[in-house]
C-alpha positions as CSV (number, residue, x, y, z in Angstrom):
1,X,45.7,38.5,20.6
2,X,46.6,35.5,22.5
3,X,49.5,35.9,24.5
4,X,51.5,32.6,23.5
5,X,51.1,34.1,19.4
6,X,52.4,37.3,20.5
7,X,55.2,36.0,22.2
8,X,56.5,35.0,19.5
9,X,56.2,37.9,17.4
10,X,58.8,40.8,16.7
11,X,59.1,44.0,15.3
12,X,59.2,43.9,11.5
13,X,61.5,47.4,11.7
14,X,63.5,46.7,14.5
15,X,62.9,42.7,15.6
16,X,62.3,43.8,19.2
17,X,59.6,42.1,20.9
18,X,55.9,43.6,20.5
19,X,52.8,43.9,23.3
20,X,49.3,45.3,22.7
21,X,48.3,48.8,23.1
22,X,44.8,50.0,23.0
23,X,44.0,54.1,22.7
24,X,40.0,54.6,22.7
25,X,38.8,52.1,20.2
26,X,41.9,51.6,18.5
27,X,44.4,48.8,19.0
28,X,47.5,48.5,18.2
29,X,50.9,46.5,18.3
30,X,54.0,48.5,19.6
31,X,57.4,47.5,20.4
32,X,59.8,49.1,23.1
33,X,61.2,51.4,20.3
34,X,57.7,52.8,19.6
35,X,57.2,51.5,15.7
36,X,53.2,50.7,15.7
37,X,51.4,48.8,13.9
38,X,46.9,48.5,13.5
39,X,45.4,45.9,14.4
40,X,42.1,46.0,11.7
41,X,39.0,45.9,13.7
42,X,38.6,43.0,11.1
43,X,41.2,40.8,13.5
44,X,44.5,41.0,11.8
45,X,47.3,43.1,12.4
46,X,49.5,45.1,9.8
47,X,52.4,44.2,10.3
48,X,54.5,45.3,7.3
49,X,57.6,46.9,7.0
50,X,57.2,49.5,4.4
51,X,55.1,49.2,1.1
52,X,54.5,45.0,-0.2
53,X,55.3,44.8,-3.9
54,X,51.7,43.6,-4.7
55,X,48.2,43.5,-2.8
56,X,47.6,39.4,-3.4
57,X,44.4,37.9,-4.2
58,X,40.6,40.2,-4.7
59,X,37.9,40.2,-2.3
60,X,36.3,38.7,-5.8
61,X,38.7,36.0,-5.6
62,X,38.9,35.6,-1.9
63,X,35.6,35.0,-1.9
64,X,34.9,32.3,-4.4
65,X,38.2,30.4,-2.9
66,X,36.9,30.3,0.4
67,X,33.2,28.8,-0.9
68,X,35.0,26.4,-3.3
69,X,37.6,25.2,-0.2
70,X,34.5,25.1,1.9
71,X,33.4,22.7,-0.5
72,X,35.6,20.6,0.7
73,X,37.3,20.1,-2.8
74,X,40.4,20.4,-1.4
75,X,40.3,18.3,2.1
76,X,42.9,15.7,1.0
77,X,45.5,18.4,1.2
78,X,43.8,19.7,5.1
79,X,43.7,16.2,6.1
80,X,47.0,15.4,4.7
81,X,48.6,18.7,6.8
82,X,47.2,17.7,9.6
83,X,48.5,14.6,9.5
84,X,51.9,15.1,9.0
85,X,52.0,17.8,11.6
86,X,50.1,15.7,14.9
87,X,53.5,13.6,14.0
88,X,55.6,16.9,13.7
89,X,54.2,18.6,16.7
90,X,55.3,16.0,20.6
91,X,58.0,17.4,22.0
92,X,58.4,20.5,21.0
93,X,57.1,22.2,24.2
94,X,53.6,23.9,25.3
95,X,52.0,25.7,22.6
96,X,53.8,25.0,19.8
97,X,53.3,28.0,17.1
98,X,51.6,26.5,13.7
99,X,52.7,29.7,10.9
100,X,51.0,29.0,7.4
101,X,53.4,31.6,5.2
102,X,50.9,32.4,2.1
103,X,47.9,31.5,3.9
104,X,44.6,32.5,2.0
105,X,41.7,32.4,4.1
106,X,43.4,30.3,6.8
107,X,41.5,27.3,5.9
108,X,44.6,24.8,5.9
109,X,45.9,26.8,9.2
110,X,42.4,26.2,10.6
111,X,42.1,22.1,9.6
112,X,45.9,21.6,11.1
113,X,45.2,23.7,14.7
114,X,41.8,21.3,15.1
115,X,44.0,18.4,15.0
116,X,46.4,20.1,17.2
117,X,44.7,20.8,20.8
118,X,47.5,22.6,22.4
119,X,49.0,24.6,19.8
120,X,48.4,27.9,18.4
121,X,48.3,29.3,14.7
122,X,49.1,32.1,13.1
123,X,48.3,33.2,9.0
124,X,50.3,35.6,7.1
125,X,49.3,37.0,3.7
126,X,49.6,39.9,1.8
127,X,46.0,40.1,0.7
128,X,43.9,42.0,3.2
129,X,40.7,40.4,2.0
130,X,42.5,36.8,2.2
131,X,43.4,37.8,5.9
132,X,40.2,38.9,7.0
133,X,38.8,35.5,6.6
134,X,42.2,33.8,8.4
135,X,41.7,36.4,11.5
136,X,38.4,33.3,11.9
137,X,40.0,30.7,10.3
138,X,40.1,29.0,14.1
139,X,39.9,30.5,18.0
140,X,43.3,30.2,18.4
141,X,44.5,31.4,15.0
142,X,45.2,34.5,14.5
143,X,46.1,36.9,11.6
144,X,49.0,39.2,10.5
145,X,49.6,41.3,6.7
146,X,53.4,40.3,5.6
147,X,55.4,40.0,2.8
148,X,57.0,36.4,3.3
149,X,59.5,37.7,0.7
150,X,60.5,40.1,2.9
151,X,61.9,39.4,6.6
152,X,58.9,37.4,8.9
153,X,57.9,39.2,11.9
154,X,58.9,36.1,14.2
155,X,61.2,35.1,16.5
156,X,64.1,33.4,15.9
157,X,63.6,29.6,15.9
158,X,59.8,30.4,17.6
159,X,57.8,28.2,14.8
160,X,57.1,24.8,15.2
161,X,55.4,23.9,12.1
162,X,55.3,25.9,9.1
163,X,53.1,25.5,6.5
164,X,53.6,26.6,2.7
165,X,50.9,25.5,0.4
166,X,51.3,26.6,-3.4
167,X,53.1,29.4,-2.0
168,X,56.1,31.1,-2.8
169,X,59.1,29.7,-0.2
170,X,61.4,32.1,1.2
171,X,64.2,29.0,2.4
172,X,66.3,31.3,4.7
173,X,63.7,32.7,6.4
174,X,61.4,30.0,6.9
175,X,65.0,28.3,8.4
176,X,65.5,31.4,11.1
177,X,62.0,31.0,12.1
178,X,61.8,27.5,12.5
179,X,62.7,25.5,15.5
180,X,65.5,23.2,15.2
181,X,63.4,20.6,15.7
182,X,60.7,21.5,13.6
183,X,59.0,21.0,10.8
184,X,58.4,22.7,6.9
185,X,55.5,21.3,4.9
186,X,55.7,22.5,1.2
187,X,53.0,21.3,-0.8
188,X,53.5,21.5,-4.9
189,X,51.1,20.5,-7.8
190,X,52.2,16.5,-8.9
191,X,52.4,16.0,-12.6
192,X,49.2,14.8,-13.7
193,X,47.6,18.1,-11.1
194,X,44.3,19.4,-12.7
195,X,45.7,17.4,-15.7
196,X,41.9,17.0,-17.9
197,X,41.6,21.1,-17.5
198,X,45.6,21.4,-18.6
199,X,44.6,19.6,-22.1
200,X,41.0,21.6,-22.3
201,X,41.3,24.9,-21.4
202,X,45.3,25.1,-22.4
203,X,46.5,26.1,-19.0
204,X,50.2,26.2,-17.7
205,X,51.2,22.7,-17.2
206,X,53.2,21.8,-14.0
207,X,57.3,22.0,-14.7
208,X,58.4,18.9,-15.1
209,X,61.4,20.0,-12.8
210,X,59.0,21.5,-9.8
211,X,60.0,19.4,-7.3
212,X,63.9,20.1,-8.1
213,X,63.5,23.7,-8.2
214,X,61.8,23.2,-4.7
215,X,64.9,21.3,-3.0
216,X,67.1,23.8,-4.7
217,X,65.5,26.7,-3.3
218,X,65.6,25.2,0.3
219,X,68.5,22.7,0.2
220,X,71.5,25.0,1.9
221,X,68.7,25.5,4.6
222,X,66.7,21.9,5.0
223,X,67.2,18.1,4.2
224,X,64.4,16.6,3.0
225,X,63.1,14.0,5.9
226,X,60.0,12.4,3.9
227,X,57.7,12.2,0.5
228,X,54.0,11.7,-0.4
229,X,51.5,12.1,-3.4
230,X,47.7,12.4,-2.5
231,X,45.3,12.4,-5.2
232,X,41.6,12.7,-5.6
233,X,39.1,13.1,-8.5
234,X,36.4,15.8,-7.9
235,X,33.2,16.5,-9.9
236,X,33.2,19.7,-10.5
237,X,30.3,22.9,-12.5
238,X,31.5,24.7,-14.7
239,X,31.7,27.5,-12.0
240,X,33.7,25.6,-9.9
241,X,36.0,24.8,-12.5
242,X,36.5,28.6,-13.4
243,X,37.2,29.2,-9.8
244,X,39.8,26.5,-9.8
245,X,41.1,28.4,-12.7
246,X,41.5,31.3,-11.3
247,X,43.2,30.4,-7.9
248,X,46.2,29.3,-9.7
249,X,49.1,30.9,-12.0
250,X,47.4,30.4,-15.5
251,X,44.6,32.8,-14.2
252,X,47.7,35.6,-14.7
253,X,48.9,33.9,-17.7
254,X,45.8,32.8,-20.2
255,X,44.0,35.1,-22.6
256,X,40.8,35.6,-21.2
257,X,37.8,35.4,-23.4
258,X,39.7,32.4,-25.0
259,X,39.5,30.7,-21.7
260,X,36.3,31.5,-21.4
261,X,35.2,30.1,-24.6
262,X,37.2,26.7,-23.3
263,X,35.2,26.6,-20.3
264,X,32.1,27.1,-21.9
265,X,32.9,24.1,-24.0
266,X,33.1,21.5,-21.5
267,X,30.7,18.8,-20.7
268,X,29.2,19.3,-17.1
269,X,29.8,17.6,-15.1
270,X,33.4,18.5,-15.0
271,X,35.6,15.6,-13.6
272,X,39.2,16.5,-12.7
273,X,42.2,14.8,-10.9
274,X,43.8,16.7,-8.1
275,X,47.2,15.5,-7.4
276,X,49.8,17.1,-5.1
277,X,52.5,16.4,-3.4
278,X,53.4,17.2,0.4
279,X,57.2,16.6,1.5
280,X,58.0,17.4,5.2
281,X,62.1,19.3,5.3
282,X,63.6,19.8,8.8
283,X,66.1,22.7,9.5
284,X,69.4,21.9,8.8
């Protein structure tokens, strides 16, 4: 693991520091009280504390993400990261740490460390499938199994951007691991997100109230420094759009084989707006 990502990270049992071990073939991550943690020989390092309350996304659904992000469907939000982090980044010191809490395959962690030269990455996700892509998301990325409900396995204050893309936000965490000059990037669905499949396939619509919830859940810890919508329309299969479906919450939420009958319904191609929002909080 590169030494400037594993400087920063600590013990989730104990929060003492952590070096690499290696016995035969196996590798490991240990800390001066001896708790030890694998590091898969698919690249990322377990580095839970205990048992996570769910597993996160399929290989199934791992899998047809990654091919419809490699797409490129989805490259306003990369470019739009990577954008507001090159400003985030000067003058926080050599190797500034990039964390993407809820990362997926560790495409939006990959897209933000290419426009970042000097810094380093680091996915964490509870989906061992997910991870296994975001170990070689980028060369200087690397990859570790957390519960970002839980406490992170970092440093205090050792993060200089953190990413959280239609992830769940843990606000007094992500404000101990951030630098106090740093940067959180929280991108949420806009109103009119995905709006044609809302109305046709009878999916959740996006609260009304998001972004409020959002500065409620982070306000004690953050104050919001700045605001922007990106949208896009994309021309979509039917397969695509089914993959779509499924990476979000109504995938959980919408009776199947009805669904299913929706999709089959539409008129290829599918055309569909994609609208988010990505608002930049510093540590307060």
């Amino acid at each position: 693991m590169d030494p400037h990502i594993l400087d920063r990270l600590r013990c989730p049992v104990c929060g003492e520091p952590l070096a690499e071990a290696t016995a035969g073939t196996a590798r490991a991550l240990r800390c001066p009280r001896r708790h030890s943690f694998d590091i898969a020989r698919q690249g990322y390092v377990n580095l839970l504390a205990g048992r996570a309350p769910h597993v996160g996304d399929t290989a199934e659904m791992v899998a047809a993400r990654s091919d419809f992000l490699a797409a490129g469907h989805y490259d306003l939000i990369s470019g739009a990261l990577a954008d507001a982090a090159a400003q985030a980044v000067p003058g926080l010191g050599a190797y500034p740490l990039v964390v993407d809490a809820g990362a997926g395959t560790g495409r939006y962690l990959g897209a933000v460390l290419a426009a970042l030269p000097d810094a380093v990455g680091l996915a964490l996700d509870v989906s061992k499938p997910a991870l296994r892509r975001a170990a070689r998301a980028h060369p200087r990325a690397a990859a570790a199994l957390a519960d970002t409900w839980q406490r992170l396995p970092l440093a205090d204050g050792s993060t200089a951007v953190l990413l959280n893309v239609f992830a769940p936000r843990n606000g007094p965490e992500f404000h101990r691991v951030l630098d106090p000059a740093g940067t959180l990037l929280v991108v949420t669905p806009a109103a009119d997100h995905l709006s044609e499949l809302v109305d046709a396939l009878d999916l959740l619509r996006v609260d009304p109230d998001k972004a409020d919830r959002v500065a409620a859940n982070l306000g004690g810890h953050f104050t919001p420094a700045s605001s922007t919508v990106h949208r896009a329309e994309l021309t979509l299969t039917r397969t695509e759009v089914a993959t779509l479906v499924g990476m979000g919450p109504s995938a959980w939420h919408t009776d199947q084989d009805a669904l299913a009958a929706r999709m089959a319904a539409l008129p290829e191609p599918v055309r569909v707006t994609v609208a988010v929002r990505l608002d930049a909080h510093r540590p307060r």
